[in-house]
N, CA, C and O atoms as a DFTB+ gen file, in Angstrom:
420 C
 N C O
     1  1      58.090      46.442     -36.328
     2  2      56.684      46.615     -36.000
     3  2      55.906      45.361     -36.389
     4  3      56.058      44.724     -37.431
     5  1      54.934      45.065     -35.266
     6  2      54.093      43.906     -35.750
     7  2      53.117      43.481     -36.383
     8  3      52.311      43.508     -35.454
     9  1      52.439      43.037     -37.392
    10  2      51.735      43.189     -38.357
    11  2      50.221      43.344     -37.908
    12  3      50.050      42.648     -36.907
    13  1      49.389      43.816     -38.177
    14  2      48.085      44.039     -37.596
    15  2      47.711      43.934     -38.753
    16  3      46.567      44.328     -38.527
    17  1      47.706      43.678     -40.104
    18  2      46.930      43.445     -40.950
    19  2      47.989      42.299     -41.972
    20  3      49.166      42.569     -42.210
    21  1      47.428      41.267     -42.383
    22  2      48.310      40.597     -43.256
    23  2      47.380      39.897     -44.583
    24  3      46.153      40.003     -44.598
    25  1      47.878      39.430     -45.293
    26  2      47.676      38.709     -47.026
    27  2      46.286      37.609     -46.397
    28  3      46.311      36.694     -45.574
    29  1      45.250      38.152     -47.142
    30  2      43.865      37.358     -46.996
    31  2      43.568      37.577     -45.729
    32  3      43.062      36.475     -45.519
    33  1      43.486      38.099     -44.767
    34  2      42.614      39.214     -44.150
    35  2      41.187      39.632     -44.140
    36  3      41.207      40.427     -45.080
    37  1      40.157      39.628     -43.776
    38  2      38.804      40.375     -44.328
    39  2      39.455      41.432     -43.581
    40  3      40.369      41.440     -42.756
    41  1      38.574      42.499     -44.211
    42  2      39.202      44.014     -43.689
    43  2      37.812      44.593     -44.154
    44  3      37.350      43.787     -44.961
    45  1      36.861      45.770     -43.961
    46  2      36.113      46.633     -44.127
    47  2      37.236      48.271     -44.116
    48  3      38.140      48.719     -43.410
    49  1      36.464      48.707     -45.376
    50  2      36.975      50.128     -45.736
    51  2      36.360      51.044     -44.700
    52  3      35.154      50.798     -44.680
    53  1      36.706      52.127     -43.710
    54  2      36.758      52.935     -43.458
    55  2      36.361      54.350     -43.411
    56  3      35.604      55.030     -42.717
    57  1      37.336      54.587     -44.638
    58  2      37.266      56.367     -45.153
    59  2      37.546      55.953     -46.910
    60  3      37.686      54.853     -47.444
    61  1      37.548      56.866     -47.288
    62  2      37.612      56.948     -49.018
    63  2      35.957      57.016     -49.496
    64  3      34.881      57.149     -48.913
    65  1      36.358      56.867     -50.726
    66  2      35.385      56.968     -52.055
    67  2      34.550      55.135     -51.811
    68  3      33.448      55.043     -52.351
    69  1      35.016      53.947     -51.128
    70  2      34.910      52.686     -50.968
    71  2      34.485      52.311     -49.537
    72  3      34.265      51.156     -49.174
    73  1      34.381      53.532     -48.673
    74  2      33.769      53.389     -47.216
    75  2      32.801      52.368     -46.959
    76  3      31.707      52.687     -47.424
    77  1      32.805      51.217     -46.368
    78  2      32.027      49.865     -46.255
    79  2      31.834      49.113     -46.814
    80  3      30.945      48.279     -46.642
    81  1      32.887      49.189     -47.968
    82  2      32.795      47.920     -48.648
    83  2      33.850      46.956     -47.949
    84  3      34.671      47.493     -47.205
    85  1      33.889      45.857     -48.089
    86  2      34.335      44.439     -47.560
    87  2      34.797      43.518     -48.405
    88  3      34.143      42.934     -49.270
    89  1      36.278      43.350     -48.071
    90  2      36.973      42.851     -49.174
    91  2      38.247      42.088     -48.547
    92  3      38.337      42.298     -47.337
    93  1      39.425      41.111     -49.164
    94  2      40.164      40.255     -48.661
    95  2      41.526      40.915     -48.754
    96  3      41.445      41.941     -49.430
    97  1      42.587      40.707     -48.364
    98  2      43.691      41.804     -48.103
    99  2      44.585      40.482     -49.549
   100  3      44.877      39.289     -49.461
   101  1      44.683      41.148     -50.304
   102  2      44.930      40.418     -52.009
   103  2      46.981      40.769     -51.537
   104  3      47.834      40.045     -52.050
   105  1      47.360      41.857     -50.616
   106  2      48.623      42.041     -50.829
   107  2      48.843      43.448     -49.680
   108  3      47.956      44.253     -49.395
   109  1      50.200      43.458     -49.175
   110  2      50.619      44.344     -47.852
   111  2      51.799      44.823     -48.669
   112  3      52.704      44.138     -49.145
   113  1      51.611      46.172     -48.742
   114  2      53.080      46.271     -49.824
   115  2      53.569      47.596     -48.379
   116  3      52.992      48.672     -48.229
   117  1      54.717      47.090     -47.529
   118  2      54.726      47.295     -45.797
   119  2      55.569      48.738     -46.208
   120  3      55.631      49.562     -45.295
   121  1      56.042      49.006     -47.153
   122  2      57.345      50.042     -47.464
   123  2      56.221      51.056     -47.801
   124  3      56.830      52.096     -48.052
   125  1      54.941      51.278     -47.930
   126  2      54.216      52.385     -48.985
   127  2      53.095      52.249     -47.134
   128  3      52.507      53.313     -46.935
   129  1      52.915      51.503     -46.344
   130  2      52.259      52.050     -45.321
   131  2      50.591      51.199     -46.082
   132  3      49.590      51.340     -45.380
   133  1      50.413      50.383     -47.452
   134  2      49.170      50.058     -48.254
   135  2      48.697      49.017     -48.091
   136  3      49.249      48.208     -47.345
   137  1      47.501      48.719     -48.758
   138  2      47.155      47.156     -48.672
   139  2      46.317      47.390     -49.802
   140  3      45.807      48.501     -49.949
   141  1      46.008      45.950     -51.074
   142  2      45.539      45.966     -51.943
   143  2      44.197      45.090     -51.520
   144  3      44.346      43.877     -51.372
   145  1      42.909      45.671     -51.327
   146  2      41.913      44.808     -51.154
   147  2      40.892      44.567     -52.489
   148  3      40.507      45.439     -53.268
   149  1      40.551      43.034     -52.519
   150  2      39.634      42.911     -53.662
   151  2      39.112      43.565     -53.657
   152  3      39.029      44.126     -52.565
   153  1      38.328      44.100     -54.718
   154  2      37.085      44.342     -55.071
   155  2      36.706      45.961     -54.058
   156  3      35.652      46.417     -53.616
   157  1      38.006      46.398     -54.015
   158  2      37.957      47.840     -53.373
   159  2      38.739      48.690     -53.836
   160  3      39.901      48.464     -53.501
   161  1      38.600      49.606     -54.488
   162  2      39.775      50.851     -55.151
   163  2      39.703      50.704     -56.675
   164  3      40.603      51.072     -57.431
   165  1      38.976      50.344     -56.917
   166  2      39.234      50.089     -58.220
   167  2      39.394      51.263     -59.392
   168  3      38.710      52.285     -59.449
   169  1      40.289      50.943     -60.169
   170  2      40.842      51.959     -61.150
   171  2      40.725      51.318     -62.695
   172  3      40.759      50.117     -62.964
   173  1      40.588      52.344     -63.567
   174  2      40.933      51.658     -65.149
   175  2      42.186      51.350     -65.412
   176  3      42.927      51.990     -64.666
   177  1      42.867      50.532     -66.268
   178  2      44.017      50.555     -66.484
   179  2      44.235      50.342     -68.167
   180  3      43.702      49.446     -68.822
   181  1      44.986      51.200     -68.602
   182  2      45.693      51.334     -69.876
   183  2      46.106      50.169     -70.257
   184  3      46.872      49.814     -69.362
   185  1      46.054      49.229     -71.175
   186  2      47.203      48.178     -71.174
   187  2      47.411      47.873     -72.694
   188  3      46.436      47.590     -73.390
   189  1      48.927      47.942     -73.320
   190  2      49.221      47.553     -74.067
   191  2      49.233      46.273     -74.929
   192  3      50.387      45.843     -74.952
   193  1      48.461      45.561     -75.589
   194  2      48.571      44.378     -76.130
   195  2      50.068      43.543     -75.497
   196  3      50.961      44.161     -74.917
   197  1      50.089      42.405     -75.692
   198  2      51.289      41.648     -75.429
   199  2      51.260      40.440     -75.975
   200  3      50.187      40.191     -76.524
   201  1      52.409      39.234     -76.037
   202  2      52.038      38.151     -76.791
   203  2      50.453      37.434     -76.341
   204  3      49.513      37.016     -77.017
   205  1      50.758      37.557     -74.555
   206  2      49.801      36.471     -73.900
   207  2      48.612      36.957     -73.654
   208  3      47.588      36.301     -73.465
   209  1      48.737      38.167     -73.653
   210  2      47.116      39.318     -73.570
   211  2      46.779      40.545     -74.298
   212  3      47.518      41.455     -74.673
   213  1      45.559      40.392     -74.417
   214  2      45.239      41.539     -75.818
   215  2      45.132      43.031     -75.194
   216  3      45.138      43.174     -73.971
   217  1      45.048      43.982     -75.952
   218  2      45.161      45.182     -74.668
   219  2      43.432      45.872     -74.630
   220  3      42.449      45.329     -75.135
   221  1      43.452      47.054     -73.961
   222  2      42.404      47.480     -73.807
   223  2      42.811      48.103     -72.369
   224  3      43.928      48.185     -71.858
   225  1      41.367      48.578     -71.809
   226  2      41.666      49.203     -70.894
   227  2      40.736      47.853     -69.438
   228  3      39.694      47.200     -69.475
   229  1      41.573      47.980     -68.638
   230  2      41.393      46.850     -67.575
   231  2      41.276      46.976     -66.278
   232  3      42.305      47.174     -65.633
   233  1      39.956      46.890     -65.576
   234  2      39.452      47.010     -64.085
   235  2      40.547      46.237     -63.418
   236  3      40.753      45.033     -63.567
   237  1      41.217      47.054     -62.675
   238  2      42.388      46.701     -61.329
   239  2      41.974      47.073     -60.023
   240  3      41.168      48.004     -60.047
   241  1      42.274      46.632     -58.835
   242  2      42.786      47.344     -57.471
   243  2      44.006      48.151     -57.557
   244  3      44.959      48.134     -58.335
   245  1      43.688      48.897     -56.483
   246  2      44.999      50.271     -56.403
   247  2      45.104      49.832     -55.140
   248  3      44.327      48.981     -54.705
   249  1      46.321      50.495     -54.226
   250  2      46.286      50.586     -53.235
   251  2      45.959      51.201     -52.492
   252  3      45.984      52.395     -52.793
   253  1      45.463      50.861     -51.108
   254  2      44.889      52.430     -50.078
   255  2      45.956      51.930     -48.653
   256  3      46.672      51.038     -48.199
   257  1      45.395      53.274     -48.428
   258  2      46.569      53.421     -46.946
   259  2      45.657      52.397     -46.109
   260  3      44.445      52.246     -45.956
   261  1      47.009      51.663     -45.567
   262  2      46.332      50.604     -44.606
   263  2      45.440      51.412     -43.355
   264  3      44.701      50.629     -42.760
   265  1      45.383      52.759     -42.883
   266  2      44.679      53.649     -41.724
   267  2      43.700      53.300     -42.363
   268  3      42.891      52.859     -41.547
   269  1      43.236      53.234     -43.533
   270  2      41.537      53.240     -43.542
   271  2      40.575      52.106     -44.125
   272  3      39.599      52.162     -44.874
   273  1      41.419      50.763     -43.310
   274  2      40.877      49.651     -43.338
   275  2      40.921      49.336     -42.055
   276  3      41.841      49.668     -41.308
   277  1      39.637      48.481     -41.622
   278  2      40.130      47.849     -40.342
   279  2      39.751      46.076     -40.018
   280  3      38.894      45.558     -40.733
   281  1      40.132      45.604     -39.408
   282  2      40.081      44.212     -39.068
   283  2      38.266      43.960     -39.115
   284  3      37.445      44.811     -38.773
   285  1      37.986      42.736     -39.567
   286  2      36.533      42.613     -39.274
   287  2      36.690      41.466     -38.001
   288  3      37.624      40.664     -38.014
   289  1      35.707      41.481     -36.942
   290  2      35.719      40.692     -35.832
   291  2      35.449      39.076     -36.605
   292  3      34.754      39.267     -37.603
   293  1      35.745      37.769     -36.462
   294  2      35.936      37.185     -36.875
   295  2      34.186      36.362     -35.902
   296  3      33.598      35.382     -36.360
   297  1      33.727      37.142     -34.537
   298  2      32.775      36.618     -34.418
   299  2      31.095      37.044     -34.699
   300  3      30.150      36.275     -34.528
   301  1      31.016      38.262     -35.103
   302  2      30.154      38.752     -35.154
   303  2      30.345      39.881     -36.785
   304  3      29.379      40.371     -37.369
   305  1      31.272      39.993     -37.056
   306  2      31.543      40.566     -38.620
   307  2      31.479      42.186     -38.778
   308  3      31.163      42.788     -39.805
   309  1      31.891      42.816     -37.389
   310  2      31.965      44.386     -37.244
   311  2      33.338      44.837     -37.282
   312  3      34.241      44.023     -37.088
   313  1      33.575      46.011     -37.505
   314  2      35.105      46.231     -37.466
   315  2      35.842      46.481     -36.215
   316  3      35.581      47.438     -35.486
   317  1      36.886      45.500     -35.937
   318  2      37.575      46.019     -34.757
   319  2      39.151      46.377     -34.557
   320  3      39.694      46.311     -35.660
   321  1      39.744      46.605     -33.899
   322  2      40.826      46.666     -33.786
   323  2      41.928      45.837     -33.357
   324  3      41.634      45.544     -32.198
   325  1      43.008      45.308     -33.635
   326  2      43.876      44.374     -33.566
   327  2      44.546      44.575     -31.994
   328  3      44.824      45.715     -31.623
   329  1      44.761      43.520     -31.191
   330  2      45.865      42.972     -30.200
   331  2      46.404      42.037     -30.507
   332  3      46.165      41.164     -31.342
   333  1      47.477      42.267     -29.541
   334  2      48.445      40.857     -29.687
   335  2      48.298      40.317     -27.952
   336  3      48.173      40.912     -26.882
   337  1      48.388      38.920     -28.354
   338  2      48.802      38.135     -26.803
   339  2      50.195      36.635     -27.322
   340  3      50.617      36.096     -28.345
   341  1      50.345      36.585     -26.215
   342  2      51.288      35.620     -26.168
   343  2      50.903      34.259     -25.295
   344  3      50.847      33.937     -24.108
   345  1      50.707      33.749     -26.396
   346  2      50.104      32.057     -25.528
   347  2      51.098      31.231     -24.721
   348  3      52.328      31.236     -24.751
   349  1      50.409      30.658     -24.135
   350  2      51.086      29.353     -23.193
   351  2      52.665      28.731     -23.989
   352  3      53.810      28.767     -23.539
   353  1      52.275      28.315     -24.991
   354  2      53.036      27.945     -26.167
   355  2      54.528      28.635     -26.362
   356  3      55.656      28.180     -26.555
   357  1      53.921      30.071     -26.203
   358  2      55.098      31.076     -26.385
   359  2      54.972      31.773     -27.795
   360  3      55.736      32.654     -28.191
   361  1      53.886      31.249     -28.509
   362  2      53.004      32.214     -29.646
   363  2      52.803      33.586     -29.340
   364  3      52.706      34.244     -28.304
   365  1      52.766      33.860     -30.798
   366  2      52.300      35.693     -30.501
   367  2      51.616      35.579     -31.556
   368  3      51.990      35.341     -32.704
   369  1      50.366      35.797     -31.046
   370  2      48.956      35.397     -32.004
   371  2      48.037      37.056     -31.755
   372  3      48.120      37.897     -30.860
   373  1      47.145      36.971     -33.084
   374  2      46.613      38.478     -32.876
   375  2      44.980      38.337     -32.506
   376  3      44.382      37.326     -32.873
   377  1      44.380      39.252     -31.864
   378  2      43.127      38.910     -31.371
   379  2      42.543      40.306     -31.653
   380  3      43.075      41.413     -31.735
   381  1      41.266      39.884     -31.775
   382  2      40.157      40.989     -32.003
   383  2      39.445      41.671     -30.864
   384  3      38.431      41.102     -30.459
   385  1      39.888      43.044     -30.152
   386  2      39.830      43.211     -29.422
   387  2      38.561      43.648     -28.975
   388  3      38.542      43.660     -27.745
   389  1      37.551      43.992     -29.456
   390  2      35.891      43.789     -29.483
   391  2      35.258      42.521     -29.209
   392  3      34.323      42.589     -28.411
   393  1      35.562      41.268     -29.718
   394  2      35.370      40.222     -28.674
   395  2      36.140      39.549     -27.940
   396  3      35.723      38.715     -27.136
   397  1      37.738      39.907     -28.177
   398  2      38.576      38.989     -27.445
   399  2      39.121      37.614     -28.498
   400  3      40.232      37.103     -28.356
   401  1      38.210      37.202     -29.446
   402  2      38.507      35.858     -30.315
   403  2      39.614      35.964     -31.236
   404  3      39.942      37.006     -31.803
   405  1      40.245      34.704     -31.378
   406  2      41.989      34.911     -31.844
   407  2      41.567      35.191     -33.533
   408  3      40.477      35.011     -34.077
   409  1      42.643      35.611     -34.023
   410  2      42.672      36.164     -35.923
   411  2      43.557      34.962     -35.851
   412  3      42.972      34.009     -36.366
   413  1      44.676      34.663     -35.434
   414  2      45.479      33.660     -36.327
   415  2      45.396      32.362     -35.653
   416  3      45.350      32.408     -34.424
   417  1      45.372      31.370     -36.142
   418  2      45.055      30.168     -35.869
   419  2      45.971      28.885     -35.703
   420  3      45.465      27.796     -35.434
């Protein structure tokens, strides 16, 4: 299957508890169906002291199901949905199908 969302990405949230917030795709973990976006999902985290860091409890991203993110149009900054075309070249490049303008470059 072909990727419709990949690593640094803008993406807008969807559905959840984070619905419209706008954030960069930090990680695609492809086996869980997720994507880790900045500054979206955020959870506390437990953490044990260690040599290199002290512990406490520590603001993280979680993951959300990649369904409830979607592509932001790269010309106008609304959410759209991903195509693929195949250039002259023989590229398979992905495009934003609300204006037509290419995602990968």
């Amino acid at each position: 299957m072909a990727a419709r969302i990949k690593k640094g990405d803008r993406v807008v949230v969807i559905a959840g508890r984070d619905k419209g917030k706008v954030g960069e795709v930090l990680k695609v973990l492809r086996k869980e169906n997720r994507v880790i976006v900045q500054g979206v999902m955020l959870v506390k985290k437990h953490r044990k002291p260690s040599l290199r860091e002290p512990g406490g409890i520590v603001m993280q991203e979680a993951p959300i199901h990649i369904s409830n993110v979607m592509h932001l149009d790269p010309k106008d900054g609304k959410p759209t949905r991903v195509g693929f075309r195949i250039l002259e070249d023989g590229r398979k490049v992905r495009y934003a199908k609300r204006s037509g303008e290419l995602i990968d470059r």
